[in-house]
C-alpha positions as CSV (number, residue, x, y, z in Angstrom):
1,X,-6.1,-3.1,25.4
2,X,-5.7,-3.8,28.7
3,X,-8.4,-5.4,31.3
4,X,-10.4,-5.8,28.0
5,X,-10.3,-9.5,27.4
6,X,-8.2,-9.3,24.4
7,X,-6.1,-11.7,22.2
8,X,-3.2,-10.0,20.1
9,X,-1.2,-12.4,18.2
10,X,1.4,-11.6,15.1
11,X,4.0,-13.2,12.9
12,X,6.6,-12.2,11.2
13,X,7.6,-13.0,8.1
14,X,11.5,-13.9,6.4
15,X,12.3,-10.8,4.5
16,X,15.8,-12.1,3.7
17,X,14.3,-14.9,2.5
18,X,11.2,-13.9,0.3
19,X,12.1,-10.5,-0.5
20,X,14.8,-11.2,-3.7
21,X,12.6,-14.1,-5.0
22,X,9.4,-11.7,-5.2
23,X,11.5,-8.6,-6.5
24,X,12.8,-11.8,-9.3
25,X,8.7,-12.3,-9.7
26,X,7.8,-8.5,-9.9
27,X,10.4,-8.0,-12.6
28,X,9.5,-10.9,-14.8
29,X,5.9,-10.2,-14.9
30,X,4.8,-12.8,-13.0
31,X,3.0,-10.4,-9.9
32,X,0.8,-7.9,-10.9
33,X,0.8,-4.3,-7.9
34,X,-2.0,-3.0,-9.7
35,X,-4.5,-3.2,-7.6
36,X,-2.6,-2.2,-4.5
37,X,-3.0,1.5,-5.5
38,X,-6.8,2.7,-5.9
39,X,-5.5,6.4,-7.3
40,X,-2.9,7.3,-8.8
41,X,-2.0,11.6,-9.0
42,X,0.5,13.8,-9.8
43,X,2.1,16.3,-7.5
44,X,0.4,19.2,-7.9
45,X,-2.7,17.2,-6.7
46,X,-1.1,15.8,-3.5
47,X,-3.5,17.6,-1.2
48,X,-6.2,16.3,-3.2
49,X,-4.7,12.9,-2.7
50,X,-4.5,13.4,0.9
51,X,-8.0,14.2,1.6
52,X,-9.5,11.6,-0.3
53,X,-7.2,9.0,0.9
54,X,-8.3,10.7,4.6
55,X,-12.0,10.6,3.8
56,X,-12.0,7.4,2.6
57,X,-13.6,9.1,-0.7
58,X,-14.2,7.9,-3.7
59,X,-13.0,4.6,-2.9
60,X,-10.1,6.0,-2.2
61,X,-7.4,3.1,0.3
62,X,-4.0,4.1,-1.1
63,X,-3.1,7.2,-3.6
64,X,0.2,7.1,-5.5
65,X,1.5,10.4,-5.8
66,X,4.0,10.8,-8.8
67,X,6.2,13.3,-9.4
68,X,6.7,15.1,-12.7
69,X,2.8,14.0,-13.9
């Protein structure tokens, strides 16, 4: 990034302050996580997981892995 002409700007964000109200929200319903997970797997198909999640395959931007199935 350097001698390149770039702009790199960021923010942060409250935690203390947002965090317990969204967990509140999460728990009554009221915010939905479903679409931040495109696959969901079970343990014994972690590697699987990996790779696709590496190869960008079958759609694949974040793979939950649970254990137990």
């Amino acid at each position: 990034m350097i001698n390149k002409g770039l702009t790199v700007r960021g923010a942060q964000q409250h935690g203390q302050r947002y965090i317990p109200m969204l967990l509140d929200r999460l728990a009554a319903g009221e915010l939905s996580t479903a679409h931040l997970a495109t696959h969901t797997v079970p343990l014994d198909e972690a590697p699987r997981a990996y790779d696709m999640f590496k190869e960008k395959n079958d759609g694949c931007v974040r793979a939950v892995i649970r254990p137990g199935g």
